[in-house]
C-alpha positions in Angstrom: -6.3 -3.8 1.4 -4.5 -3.8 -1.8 -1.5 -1.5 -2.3 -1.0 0.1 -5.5 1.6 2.3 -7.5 0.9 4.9 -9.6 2.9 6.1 -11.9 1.4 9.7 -13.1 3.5 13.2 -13.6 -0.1 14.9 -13.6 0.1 16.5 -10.3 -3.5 17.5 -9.8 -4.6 14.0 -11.4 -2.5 11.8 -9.5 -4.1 13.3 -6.2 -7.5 12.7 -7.5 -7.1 9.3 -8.5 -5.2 8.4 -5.2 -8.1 9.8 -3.1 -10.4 7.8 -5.3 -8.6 4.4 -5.0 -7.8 5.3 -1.2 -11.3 5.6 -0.5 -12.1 2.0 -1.8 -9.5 1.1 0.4 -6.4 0.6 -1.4 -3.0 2.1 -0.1 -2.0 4.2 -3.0 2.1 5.4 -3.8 2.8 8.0 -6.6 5.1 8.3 -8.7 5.4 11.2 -10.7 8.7 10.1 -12.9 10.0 6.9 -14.3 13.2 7.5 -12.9 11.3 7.7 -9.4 9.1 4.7 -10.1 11.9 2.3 -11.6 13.6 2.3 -8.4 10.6 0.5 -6.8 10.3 -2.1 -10.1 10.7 -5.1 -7.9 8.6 -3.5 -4.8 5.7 -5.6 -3.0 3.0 -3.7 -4.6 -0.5 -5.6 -6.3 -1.0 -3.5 -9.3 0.9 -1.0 -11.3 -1.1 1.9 -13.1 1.5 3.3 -15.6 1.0 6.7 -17.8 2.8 5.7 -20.9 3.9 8.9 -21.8 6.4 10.6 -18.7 9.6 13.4 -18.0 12.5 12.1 -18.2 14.4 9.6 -20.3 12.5 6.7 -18.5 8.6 6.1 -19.9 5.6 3.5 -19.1 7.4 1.2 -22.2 10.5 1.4 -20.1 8.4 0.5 -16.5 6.7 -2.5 -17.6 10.0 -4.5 -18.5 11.8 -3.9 -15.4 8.8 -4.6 -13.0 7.8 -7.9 -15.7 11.8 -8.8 -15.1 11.0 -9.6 -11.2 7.2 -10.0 -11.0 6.1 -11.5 -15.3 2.5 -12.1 -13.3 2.5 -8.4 -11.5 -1.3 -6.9 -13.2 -0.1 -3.5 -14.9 -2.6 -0.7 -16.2 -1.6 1.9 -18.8 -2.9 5.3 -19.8 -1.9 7.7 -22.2 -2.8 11.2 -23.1 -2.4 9.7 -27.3 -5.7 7.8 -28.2 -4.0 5.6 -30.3 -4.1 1.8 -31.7 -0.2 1.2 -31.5 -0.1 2.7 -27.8 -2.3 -0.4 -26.5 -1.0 -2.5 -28.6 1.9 -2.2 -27.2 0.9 -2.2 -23.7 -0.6 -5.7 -24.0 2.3 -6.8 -26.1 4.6 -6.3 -23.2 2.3 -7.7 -20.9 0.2 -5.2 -19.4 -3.3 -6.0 -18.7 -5.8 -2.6 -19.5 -5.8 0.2 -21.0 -7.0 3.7 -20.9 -7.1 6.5 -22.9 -7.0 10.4 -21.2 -8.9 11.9 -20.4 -10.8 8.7 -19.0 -13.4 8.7 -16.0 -11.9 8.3 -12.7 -15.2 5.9 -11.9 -14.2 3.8 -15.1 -10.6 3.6 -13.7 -11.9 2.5 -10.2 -14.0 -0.4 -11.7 -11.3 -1.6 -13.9 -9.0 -1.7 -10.9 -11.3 -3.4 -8.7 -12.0 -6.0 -11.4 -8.0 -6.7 -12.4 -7.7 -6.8 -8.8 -10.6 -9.4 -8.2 -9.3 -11.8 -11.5 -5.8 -11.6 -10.3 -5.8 -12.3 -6.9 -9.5 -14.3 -6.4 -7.6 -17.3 -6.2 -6.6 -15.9 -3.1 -9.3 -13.7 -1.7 -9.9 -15.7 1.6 -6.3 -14.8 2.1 -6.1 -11.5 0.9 -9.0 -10.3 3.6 -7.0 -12.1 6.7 -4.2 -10.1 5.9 -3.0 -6.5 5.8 -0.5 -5.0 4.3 1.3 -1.9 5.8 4.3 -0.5 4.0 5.8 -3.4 3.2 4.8 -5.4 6.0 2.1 -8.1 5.4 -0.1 -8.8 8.8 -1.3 -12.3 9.0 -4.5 -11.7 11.4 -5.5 -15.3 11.5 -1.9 -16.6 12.5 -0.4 -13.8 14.1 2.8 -13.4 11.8 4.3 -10.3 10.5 6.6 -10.7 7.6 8.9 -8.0 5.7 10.7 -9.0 2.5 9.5 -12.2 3.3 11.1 -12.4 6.8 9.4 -13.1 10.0 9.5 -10.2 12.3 9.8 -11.8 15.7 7.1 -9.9 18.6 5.8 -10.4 21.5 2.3 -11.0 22.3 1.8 -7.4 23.7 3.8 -5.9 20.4 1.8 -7.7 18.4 -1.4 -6.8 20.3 -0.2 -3.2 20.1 0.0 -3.7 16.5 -2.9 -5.0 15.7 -4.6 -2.6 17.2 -2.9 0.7 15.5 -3.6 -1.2 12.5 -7.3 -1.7 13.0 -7.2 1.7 14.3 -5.4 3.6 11.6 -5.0 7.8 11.8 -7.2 7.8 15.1 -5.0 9.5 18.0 -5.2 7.8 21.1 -4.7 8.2 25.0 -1.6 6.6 26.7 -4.9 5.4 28.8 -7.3 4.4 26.0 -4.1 2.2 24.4 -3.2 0.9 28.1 -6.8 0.1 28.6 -7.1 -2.0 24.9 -4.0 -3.7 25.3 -3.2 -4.2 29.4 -7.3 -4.2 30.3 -8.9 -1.7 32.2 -8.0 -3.9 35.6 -4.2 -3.0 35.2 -3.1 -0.6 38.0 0.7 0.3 36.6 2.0 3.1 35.1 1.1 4.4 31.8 4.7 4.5 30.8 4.7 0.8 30.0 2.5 2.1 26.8 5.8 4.2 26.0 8.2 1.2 26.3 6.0 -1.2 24.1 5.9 1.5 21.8 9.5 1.8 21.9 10.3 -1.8 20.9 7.3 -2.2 18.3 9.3 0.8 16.3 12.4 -0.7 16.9 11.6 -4.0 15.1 9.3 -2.7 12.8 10.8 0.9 11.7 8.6 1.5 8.6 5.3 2.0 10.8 4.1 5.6 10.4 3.4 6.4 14.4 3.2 9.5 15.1 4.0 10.8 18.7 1.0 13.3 19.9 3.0 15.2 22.9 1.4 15.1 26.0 -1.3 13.1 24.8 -0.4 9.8 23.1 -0.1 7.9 19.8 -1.3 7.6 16.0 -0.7 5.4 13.5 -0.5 7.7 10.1 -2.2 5.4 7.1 
């Protein structure tokens, strides 16, 4: 899973391309102003797509050489509404890697993503697939590490079992049962209130998860 920021003041467009890049799998955040967006310039994100032209004081040209100042080799994608020479020019002059002009096909825009995606990170992709990132947190599945900013998050075999198994699992509600039965085994004869504890402590360490509480039922890890 890749995670991507997009930088679009288009309401209705920035919803369809999310649902279009969230449906090959990528974990989408939009953006609809450069103010917004600038904030984030040094965020853990794999790909910026950047509409050139935004409200505000703060544009795509603007964008591009804050998040170049603290990632140069971050892959960036513009579009603009203005079909024109100097607009691209000055996209890849600044470093950016694409460009597309509006109105473009949101099938075009996939494809280009997937292949920036594929050149930028391919010397990588073995380690790419064995990990997951999760709003901010990157899941190494083969070692069993969770980092965030580049700090190890220190859990427990059970919290990490827990985890990886919301995370495998994501927007499906679940059972205080089902979850006591895929973490503890279906031979474990305590109470289903250790589920709560364990959940407890995996939130407590690791406060960006998304889990959302079903009352009187169970869990869900929100995507």
């Amino acid at each position: 899973m890749y995670k991507i920021a997009l930088v679009e003041d288009e309401a209705n467009l920035a919803s369809i391309v999310k649902k279009y890049l969230t449906k090959e799998n990528h974990q989408v955040e939009v953006y609809k102003t450069g103010e917004d967006a600038i904030k984030d310039a040094k965020a853990d994100y794999h790909l910026w797509i950047l509409d050139i032209m935004l409200p505000g004081e703060i544009n795509g040209y603007d964008l591009i050489k804050e998040i170049k100042k603290y990632n140069p080799q971050m892959p960036i994608i513009f579009t603009s509404a203005r079909d024109q020479d100097i607009d691209k020019i000055m996209g890849l002059e600044l470093g950016s890697d694409d460009y597309l002009a509006k109105p473009y096909s949101l099938r075009e825009l996939v494809l280009r993503v997937t292949n920036l995606l594929n050149r930028s990170y391919n010397y990588n992709e073995t380690k790419i697939k064995n990990d997951e990132l999760y709003n901010g947190y990157l899941i190494d599945f083969d070692k069993r590490i969770v980092t965030f900013n580049n700090e190890n998050i220190n859990l427990t075999s059970k919290e990490y079992d827990l985890l990886y198994f919301l995370i495998k699992n994501k927007n499906k509600a679940f059972s205080r049962d089902q979850i006591l039965n895929n973490i503890w085994g279906i031979d474990y004869f305590g109470s289903d209130r250790v589920v709560d504890d364990l959940m407890r402590r995996l939130r407590q360490k690791m406060p960006e998860l998304s889990i959302e509480t079903i009352y009187g039922y169970g869990y869900r890890l929100l995507a």
